[in-house]
C-alpha positions in Angstrom: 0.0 0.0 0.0 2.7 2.4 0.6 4.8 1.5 -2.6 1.7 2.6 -4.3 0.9 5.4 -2.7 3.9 6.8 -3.6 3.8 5.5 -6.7 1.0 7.7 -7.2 2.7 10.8 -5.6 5.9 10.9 -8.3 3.0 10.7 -10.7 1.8 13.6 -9.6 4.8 15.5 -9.7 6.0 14.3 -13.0 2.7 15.5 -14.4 3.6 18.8 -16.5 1.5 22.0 -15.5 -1.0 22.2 -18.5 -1.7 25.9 -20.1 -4.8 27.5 -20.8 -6.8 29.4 -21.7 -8.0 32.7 -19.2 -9.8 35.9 -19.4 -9.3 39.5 -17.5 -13.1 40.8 -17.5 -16.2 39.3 -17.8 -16.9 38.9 -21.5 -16.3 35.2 -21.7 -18.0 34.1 -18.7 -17.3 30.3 -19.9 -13.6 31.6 -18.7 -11.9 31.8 -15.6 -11.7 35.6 -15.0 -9.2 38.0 -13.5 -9.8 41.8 -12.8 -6.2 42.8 -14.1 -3.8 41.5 -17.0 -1.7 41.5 -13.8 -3.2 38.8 -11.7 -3.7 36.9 -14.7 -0.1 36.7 -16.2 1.0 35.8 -12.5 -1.6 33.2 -12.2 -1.1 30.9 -15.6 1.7 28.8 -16.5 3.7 28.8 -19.5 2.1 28.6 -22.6 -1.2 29.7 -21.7 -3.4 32.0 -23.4 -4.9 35.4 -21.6 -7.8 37.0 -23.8 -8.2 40.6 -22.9 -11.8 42.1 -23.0 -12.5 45.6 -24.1 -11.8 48.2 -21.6 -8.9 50.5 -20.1 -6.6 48.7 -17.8 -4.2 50.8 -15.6 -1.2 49.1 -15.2 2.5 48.6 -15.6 2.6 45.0 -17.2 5.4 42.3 -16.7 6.1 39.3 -18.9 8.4 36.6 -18.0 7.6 33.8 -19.3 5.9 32.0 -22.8 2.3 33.0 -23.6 -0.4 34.7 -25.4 -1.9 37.9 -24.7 -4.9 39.2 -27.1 -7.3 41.8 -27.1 -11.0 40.0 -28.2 -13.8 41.7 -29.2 -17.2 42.5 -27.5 -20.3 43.1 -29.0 -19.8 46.5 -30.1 -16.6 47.0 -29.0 -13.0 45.6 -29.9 -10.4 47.8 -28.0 -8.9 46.8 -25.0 -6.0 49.6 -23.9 -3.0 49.5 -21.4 -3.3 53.5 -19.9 -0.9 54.8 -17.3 -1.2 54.0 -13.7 -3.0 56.5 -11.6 0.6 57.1 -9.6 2.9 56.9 -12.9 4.9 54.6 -14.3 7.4 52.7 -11.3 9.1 50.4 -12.6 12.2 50.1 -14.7 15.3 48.6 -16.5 18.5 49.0 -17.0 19.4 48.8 -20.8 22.5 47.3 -22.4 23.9 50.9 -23.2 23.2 51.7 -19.4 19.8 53.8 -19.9 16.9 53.7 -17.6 14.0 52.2 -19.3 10.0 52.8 -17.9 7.7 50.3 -20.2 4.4 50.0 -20.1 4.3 46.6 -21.3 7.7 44.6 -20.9 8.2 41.3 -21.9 11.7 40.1 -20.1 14.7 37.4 -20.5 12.0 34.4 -22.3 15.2 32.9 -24.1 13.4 29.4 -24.8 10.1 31.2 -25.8 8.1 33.4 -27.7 5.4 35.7 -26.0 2.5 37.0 -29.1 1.2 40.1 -28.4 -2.0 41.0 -30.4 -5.3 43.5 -30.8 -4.2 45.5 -28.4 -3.8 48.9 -27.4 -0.9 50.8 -25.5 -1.6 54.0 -24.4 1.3 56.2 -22.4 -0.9 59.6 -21.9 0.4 61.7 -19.2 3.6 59.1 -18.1 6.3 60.9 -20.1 5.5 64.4 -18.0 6.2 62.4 -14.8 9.6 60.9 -15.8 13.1 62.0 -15.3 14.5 64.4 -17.8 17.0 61.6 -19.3 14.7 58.1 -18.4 13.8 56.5 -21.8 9.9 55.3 -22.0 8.2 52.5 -24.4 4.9 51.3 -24.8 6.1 48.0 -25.2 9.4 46.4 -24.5 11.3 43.3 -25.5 14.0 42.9 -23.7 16.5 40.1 -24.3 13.2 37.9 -25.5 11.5 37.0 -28.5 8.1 37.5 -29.5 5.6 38.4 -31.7 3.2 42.0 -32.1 0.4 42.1 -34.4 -2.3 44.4 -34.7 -1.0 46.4 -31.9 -1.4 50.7 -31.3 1.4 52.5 -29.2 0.4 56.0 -28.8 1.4 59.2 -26.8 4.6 57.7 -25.8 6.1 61.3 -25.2 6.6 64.2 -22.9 10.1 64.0 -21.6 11.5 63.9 -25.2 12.5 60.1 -24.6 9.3 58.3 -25.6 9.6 55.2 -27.9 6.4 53.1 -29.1 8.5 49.9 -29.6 11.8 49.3 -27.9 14.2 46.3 -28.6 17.1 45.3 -26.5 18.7 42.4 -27.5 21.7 41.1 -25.9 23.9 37.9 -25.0 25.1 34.9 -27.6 21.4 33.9 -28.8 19.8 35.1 -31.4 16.1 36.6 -31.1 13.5 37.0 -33.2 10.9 40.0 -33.6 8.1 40.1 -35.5 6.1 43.5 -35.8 3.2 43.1 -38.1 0.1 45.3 -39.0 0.4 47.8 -36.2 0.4 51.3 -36.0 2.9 53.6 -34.4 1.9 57.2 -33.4 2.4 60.0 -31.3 6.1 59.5 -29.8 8.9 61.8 -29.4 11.8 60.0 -29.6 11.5 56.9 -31.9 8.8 55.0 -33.4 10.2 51.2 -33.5 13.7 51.1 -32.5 16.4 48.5 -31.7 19.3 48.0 -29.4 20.8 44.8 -30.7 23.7 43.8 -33.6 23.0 41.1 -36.4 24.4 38.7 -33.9 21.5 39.1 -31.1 18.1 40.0 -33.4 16.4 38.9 -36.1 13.6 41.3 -37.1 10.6 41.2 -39.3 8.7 44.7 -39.7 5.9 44.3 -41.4 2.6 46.1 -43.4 2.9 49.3 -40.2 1.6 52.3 -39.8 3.9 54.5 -38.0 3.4 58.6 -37.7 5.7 61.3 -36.3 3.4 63.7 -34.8 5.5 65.3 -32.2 8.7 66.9 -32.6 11.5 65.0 -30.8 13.3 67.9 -28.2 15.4 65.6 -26.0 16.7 62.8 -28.4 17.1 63.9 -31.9 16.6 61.3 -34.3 13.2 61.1 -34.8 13.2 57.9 -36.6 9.7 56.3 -37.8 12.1 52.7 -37.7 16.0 52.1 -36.3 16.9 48.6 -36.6 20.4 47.4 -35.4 20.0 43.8 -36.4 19.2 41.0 -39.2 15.9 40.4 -41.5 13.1 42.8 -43.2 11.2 46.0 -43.3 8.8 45.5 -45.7 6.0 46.8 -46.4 5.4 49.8 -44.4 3.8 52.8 -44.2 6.1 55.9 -42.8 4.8 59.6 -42.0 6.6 62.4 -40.6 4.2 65.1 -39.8 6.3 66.8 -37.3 9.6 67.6 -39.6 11.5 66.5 -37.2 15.2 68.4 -37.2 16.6 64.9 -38.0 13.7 62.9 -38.8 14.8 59.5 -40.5 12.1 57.5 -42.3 14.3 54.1 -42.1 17.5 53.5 -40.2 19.4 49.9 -40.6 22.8 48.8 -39.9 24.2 45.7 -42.2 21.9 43.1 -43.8 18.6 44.6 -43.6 16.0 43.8 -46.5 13.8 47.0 -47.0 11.3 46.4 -49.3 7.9 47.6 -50.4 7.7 50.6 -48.0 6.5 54.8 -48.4 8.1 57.1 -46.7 7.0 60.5 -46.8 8.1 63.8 -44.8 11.2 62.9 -43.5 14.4 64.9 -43.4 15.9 61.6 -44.8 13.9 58.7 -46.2 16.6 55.9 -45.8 19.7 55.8 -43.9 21.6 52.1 -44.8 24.6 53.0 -42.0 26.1 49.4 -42.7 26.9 47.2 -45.4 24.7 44.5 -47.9 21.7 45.6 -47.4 19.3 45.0 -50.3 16.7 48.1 -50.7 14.4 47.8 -53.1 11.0 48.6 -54.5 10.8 51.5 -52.0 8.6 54.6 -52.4 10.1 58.0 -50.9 8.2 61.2 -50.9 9.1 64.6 -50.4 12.0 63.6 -47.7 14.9 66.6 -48.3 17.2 64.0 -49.2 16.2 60.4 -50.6 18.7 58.3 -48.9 22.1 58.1 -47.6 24.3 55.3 -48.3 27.3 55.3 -45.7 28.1 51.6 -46.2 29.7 49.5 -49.3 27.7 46.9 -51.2 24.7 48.3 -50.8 22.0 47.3 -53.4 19.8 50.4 -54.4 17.3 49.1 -57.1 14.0 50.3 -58.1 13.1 52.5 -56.0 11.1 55.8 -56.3 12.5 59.5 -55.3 9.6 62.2 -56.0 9.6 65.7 -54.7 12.9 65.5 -53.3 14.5 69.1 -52.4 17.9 68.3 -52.0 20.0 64.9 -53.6 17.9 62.0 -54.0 20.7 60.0 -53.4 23.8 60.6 -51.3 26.6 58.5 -50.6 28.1 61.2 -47.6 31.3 60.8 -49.3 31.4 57.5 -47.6 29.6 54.6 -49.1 32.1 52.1 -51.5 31.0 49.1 -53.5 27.2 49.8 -53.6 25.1 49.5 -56.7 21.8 52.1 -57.2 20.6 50.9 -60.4 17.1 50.8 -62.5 15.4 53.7 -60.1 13.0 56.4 -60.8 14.0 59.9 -59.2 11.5 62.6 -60.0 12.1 66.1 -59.2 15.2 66.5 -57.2 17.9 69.0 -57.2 20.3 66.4 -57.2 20.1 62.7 -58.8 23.3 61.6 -57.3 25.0 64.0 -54.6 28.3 64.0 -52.9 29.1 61.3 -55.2 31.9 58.7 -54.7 33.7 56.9 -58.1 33.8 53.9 -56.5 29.9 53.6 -56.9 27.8 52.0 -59.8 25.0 54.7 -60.6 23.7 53.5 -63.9 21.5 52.9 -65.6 18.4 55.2 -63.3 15.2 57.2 -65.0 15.8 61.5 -64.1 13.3 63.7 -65.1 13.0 67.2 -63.7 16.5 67.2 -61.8 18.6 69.8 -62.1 21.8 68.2 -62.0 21.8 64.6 -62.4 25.6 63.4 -61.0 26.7 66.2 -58.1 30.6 66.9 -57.6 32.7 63.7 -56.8 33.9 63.8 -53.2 37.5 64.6 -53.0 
């Protein structure tokens, strides 16, 4: 009787905690149901599932492990929203280049995981004012994880001239993986989606966003609508600098960045490839004062679109070697190619209504 008795105890203990499936409100009643997103991400295992009914929800949110967090619809309503506690945002990380961070949503150190965000709204409304003058501030946060967002808003991410709507900080000898899709990006003062990492640490796929620079940065200059240090694509997009930001940057990339398929219109500069190999292509840039800037060698610039460009549509900053801008259509520029370097491949492009097609050559 014994032997079996505990018998039945290791079974017990070698039986693996089971996820599910939870809700924070009361529009699935068939659900087990918490009152915050808090209690319920602290309450599952790994794995599980956490619907999110429509509503505000006041709180500073923490993810640590595996799961699934998605905003569901209601009857007539579909918008669940993170908003600012009532006493300000509390707590805080230290980034990899030694900033303090203050998310609203953070999803933390989930190396063997991924944690999907989705439908979901991230409100920061009133945090920024109540922040240091040099702490950094995100709606949502990945931090040394990997995830998913999809269908997510960030907005009003600003007031201290350090708000971001998507942060990434990506560290250590594993490689993460990010995947932004369908989500729009507004009302920030710093940076719209923006990365910490290397092409070592991230692998990042930005997808079919919205993202809009409404508010002139102050603080931190940049004003990029996407700064990606790392690996994979940005395609897709949809890029909007209302603000003119005194640096504004439609798309910033390091090395080895597809960029495909996106407008950009408004920016001070439409496309800033700082590294090397990165295939840009297909793009559609708008009335940016300068098309791109290619700092990098072997950079492949091919069909893309420059209209209503002020100054060069493209410049290599009399530092880009090796790169190839072929088969593009620049429309109404001042320059075709500026501050050009010989070392470059410019032909064959389409010019029309450019005043002077090749610039000086950079001495």
């Amino acid at each position: 009787m014994l032997i079996r008795s505990f018998s039945l105890f290791l079974a017990v203990l070698a039986t693996p905690v089971m996820a599910k499936t939870v809700v924070v409100g009361n529009c699935r009643p068939f659900l087990q149901s918490y009152l915050t997103v808090t209690q319920a991400i602290e309450s599952v295992p790994a794995d599980s599932t956490i619907l999110v009914c429509p509503g505000d929800y006041p709180e500073q949110i923490v993810i640590r492990q595996p799961l699934t967090l998605k905003g569901v619809k209601d009857g007539n309503a579909a918008n669940p929203r993170i908003t600012v506690p009532s006493g300000g945002l509390s707590k805080a990380i230290g980034l990899e280049n030694g900033v303090v961070m203050f998310s609203q949503i953070l999803v933390e150190d989930t190396d063997t995981g991924q944690v999907h965000i989705s439908d979901i709204a991230v409100d920061g409304g009133g945090a920024g004012s109540t922040l240091g003058v040099v702490d950094w501030f995100s709606g949502v946060c990945f931090h040394n994880a990997s995830g998913t967002l999809a269908g997510v808003a960030t907005a009003h991410q600003s007031g201290n001239g350090y708000g971001f709507g998507i942060f990434i900080d990506e560290f250590g000898s594993s490689m993460k993986t990010i995947s932004i899709r369908r989500s729009t990006v507004r009302d920030f003062d710093a940076d719209g989606i923006r990365s910490n990492a290397s092409t070592a640490t991230l692998n990042a796929d930005i997808r079919n966003n919205s993202v809009t620079l409404g508010t002139p940065p102050t603080a931190y200059t940049s004003g990029a609508a996407i700064s990606i240090d790392g690996i994979g694509n940005i395609t897709g997009n949809s890029l909007v600098d209302r603000a003119r930001a005194p640096i504004g940057i439609g798309i910033g990339a390091l090395s080895k960045m597809n960029i495909v398929g996106n407008t950009i219109e408004g920016f001070v500069i439409g496309l800033w490839p700082l590294g090397d190999s990165n295939v840009i292509k297909g793009n559609k840039v708008v009335a940016t004062d300068v098309g791109i800037v290619i700092s990098g060698s072997a950079n492949l610039v091919e069909q893309n679109s420059f209209m209503n460009i002020p100054d060069s549509a493209v410049s290599f900053n009399c530092a880009g070697t090796g790169n190839s801008v072929i088969h593009n259509v620049i429309n109404d520029a001042a320059f075709g190619v500026g501050a050009f370097s010989g070392s470059n491949t410019i032909a064959p492009n389409t010019y029309s209504n450019v005043r002077t097609i090749v610039g000086p050559s950079c001495s």
